[in-house]
N, C-alpha and C positions, 0 to 999 in steps of 0.2 A: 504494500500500500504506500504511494508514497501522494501526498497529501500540499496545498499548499492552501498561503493565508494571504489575501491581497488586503492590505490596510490592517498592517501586523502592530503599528505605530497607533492607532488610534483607540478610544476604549473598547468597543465589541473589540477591534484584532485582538486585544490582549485581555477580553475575559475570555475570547475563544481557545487559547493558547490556557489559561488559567482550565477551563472547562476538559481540552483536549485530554490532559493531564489529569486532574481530578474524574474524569470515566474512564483511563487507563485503552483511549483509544489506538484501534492497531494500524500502527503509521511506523513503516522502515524509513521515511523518509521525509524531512519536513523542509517545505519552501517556503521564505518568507518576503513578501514584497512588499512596495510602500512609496511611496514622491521620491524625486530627486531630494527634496528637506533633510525627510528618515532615513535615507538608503547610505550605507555603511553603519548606524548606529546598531544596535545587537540587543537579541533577547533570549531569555535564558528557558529553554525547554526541555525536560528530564535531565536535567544537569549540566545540561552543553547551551555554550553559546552559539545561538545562529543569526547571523549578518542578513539585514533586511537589504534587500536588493532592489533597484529603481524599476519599478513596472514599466517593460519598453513592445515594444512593438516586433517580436524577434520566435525565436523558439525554446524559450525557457520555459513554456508549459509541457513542453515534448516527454509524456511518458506520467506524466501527475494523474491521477486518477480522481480523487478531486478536490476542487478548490472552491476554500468559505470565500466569500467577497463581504467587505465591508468597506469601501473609498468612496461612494456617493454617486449618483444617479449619473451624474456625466462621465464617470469615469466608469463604469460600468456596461453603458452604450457602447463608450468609444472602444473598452478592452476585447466584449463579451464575447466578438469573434477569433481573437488571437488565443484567449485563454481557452476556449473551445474548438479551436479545430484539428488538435490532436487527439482527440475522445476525452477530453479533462470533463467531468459533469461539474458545470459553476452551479454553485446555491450560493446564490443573488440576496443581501439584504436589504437592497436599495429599491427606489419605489418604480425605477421605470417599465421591467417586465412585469406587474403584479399582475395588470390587467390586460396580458396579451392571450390570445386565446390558446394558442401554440406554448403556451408556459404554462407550466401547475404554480398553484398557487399552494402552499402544504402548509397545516399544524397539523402533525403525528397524533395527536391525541383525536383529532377530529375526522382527516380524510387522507390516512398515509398512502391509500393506494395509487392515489393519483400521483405521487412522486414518478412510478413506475410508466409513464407516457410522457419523456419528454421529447421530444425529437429536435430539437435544437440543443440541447444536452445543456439546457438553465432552467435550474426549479428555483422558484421566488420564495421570497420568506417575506410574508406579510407584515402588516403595520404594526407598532408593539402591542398598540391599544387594543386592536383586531383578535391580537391573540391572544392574549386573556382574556377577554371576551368571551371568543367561539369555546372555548378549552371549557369555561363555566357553561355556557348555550348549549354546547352539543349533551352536557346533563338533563337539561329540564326535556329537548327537542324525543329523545329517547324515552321518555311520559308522555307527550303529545307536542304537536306541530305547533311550532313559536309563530304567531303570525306578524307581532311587531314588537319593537324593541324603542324606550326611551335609554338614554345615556347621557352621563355629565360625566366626564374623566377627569383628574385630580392626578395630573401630569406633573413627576419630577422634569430637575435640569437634566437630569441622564437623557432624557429624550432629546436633548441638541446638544451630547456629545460634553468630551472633557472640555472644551476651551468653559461651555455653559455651564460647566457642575465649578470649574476656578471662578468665573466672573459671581456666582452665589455667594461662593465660601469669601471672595473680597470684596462684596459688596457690605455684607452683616460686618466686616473686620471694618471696611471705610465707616462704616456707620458708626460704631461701635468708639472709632476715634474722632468722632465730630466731622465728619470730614465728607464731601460730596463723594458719592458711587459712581462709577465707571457703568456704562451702559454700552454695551455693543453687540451682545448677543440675540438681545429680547428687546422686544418694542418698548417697553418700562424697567424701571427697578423690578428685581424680583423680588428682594427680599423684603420684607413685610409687606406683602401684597401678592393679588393673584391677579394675572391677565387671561382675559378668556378670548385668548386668541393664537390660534397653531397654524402655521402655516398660511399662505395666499389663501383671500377672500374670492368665493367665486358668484357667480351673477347670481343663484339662487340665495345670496345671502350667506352659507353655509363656507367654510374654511376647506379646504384640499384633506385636512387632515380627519374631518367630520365627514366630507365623503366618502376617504378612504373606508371607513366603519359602514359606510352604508354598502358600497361597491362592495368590497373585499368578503365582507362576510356573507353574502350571495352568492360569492364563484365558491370559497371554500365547504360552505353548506349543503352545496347543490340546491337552494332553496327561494324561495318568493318571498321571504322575511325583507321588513323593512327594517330601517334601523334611522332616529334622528337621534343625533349628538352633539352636547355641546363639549368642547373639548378646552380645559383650563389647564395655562400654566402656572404650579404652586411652588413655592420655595422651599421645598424637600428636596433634600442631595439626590435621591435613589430610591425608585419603585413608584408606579405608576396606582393610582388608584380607582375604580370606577363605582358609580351609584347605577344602578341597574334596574331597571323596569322593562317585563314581558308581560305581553297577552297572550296565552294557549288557547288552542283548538275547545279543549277543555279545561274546565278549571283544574286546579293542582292547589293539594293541600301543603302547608307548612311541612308537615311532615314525611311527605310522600318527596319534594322536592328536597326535604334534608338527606334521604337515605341515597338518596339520586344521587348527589353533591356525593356523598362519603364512598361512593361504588366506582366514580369517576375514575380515571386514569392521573395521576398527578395531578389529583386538587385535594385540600386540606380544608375541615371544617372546623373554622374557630368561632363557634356561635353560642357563647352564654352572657346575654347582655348583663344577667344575674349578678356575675360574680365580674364585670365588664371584661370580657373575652369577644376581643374580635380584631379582625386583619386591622396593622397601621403598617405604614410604609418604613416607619421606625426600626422595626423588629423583622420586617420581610425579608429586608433590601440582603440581598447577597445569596438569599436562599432559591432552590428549582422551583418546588412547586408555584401553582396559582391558590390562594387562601379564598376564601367564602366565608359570611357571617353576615350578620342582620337577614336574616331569612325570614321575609312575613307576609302575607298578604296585603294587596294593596287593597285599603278602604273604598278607590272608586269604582272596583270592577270588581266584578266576580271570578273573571278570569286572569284576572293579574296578579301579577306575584314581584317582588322588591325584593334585590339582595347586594349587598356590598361584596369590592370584588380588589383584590390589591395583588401586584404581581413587579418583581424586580423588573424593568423594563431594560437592563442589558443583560441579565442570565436572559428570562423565556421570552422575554419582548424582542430579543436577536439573536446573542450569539447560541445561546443553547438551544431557542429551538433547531436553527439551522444543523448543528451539530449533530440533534436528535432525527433529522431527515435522513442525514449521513448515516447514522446507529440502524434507521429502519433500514434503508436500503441493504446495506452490508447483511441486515437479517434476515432479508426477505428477498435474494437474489434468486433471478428466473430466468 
């Protein structure tokens, strides 16, 4: 297996390298690439040092079997045919294939087969928020058909990357010394404050990032589910959070959806308001699973149901699921 990492210098490159290692994945062989910036600087993988090398235009994927991507939507355009045309399978984090038809769109927990059709040799890894999401949905949908979905997401800086998670942690420090905040990553201060805005606005009024949750979670479902979202950025380092509203087919009891949740494939139920037990991105961040809790019936429907939903958004919101597309296929070779 010999395995490589494009955007080995950025956070997903290096929890993916973090992740590879902690599932004792089977790799003879690891490439690391990255800008002209990263390229010579070195990162440390099962004890050895490996030299991030400049992603060029050449035959340095000749013989990789496959390669995580994480360098950003243009650079994954511009690469996706060099890194694929010696049979290397790319698993794309980035958003430009999500919604091509000719590309699966995969979370392992919800529709791993489709990894196994790609023909362009790029499986997508969907949006973070998406996937925690479906990973919670595809529990209740297996009780009855989700017809539509509210969402408000409680989005860390981890979603726009390390330079975003430094400009938090020195924004609370400038504060903290009287002193005006540096803004350059986010449209306001983040810190003591939430902006409810991700991503380009688009003419339905709705953020790129709020569509993505409506689009994406449609192709990964196979399903007519709607989804509206409103997507907020919060001043938490790490772990994406979401408030979550379904209407079923049929109604679904409290407890009918709790046993659902706890049967799931990596989700965790932390639901005793009692003794106040329930997902915070505090205690999440760094761990796989996706967490669940406030589990209850919504008051204005009968068919509705309300639950809280919090998941690291660089382990399963990127680089782990991708890794776990990798783990399925290797399992499930045909």
């Amino acid at each position: 297996m010999k395995l490589a990492v494009v955007g080995a210098s950025g956070a997903v490159g290096q929890e993916f390298l973090k992740i590879l290692e902690e599932h004792n994945f089977p790799c003879d062989e690891l490439l690391l690439f990255g800008s002209a910036r990263s390229a010579g600087q070195t990162r440390t993988f099962r004890g050895e040092e490996i030299e991030i090398k400049e992603l060029q235009h050449n035959d340095d994927f000749k013989g990789v079997d496959i390669a995580l991507v994480s360098a950003g939507g243009s650079v994954s355009r511009e690469f996706a045919e060099t890194i694929t045309k010696h049979g290397a399978l790319m698993i794309d984090n980035s958003s430009c294939f999500r919604m091509d038809d000719d590309v699966p769109l995969v979370v392992p927990e919800v529709n791993p087969e489709d990894a196994l059709c790609a023909p362009r040799r790029i499986i997508a890894n969907p949006n973070c928020t998406t996937i925690q999401m479906v990973v919670a949905l595809a529990a209740i949908e297996r009780l009855s058909h989700i017809r539509r979905v509210h969402v408000a997401t409680y989005q860390s800086a981890s979603g726009a990357g390390a330079q975003a998670m430094a400009e938090l942690e020195a924004q609370h420090a400038s504060i903290a010394r009287g002193e005006e905040p540096t803004v350059e990553k986010f449209a306001y201060q983040l810190a003591f404050n939430v902006i409810p805005h991700i991503d380009q606005f688009t003419d339905n009024g709705y953020t790129k990032e709020e569509m993505k949750m409506f689009n994406e979670t449609r192709k990964i479902m196979h399903s007519d589910i709607r989804v509206s979202a409103t997507c907020v950025r919060v001043p938490v380092m790490r772990a994406h959070s979401e408030s979550i509203w379904v209407e079923t087919e049929r109604p679904i009891s409290v407890e009918e959806a709790r046993e659902a949740f706890e049967q799931a494939e990596r989700v965790v139920v932390m639901d005793n308001p009692g003794e106040k037990q329930y997902p915070m991105p505090l205690f999440i961040a760094h761990k796989e699973p996706v967490y669940v809790g406030r589990i209850r019936k919504d008051l204005t429907n009968e068919y509705g149901l309300s639950f809280w939903c919090v998941a690291d958004q660089i382990k399963k919101g990127a680089a782990l699921n991708a890794v776990q597309i990798a783990e399925w296929l290797l399992a499930n070779k045909k």
